[in-house]
C-alpha positions as CSV (number, residue, x, y, z in Angstrom):
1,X,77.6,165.2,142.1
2,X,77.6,166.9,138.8
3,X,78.2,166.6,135.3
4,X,79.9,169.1,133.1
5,X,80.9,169.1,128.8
6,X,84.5,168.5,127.8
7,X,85.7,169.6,125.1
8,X,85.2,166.2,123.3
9,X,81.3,165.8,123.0
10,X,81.8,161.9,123.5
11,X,83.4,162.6,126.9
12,X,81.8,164.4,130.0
13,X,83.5,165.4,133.1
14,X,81.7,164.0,136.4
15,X,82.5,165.6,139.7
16,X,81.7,164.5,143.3
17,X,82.3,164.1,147.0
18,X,83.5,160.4,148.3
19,X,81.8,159.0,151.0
20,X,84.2,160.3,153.2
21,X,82.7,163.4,153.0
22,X,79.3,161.9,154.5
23,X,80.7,161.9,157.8
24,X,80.0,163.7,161.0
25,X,83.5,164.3,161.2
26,X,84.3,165.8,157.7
27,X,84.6,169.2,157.3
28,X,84.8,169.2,153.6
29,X,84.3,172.9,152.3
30,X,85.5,171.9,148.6
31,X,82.5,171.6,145.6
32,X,84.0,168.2,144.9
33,X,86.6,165.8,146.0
34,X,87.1,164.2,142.7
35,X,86.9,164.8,138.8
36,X,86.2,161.8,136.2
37,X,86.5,161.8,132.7
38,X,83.6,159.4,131.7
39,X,82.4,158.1,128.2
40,X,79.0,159.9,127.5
41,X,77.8,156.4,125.9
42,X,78.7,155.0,129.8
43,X,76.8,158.0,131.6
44,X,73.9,157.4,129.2
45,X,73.7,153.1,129.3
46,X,73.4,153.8,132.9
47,X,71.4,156.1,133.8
48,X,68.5,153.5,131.4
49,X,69.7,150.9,133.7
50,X,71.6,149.2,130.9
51,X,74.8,148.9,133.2
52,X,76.2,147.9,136.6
């Protein structure tokens, strides 16, 4: 998982593999799966544990 600026400093985009990816079986090659566009307020309330 990573997180990279937008081009609204209130937004950042967060990118990732699913769990699917985990698997034995996966053969994911891609450097993520998925892309969010995710309130920086959001990203910041829960990585103090303000949020679940």
């Amino acid at each position: 998982m990573s997180v990279h600026d937008s081009h609204d400093p209130a937004w950042a985009w967060v990118c990732g593999h699913g769990l699917e990816c985990a698997w034995e079986s996966s053969d994911c090659t891609k450097p993520w799966c998925w892309e969010l566009l995710v309130k920086v307020d959001v990203l910041a309330a829960t990585a103090a544990g303000d949020r679940r």
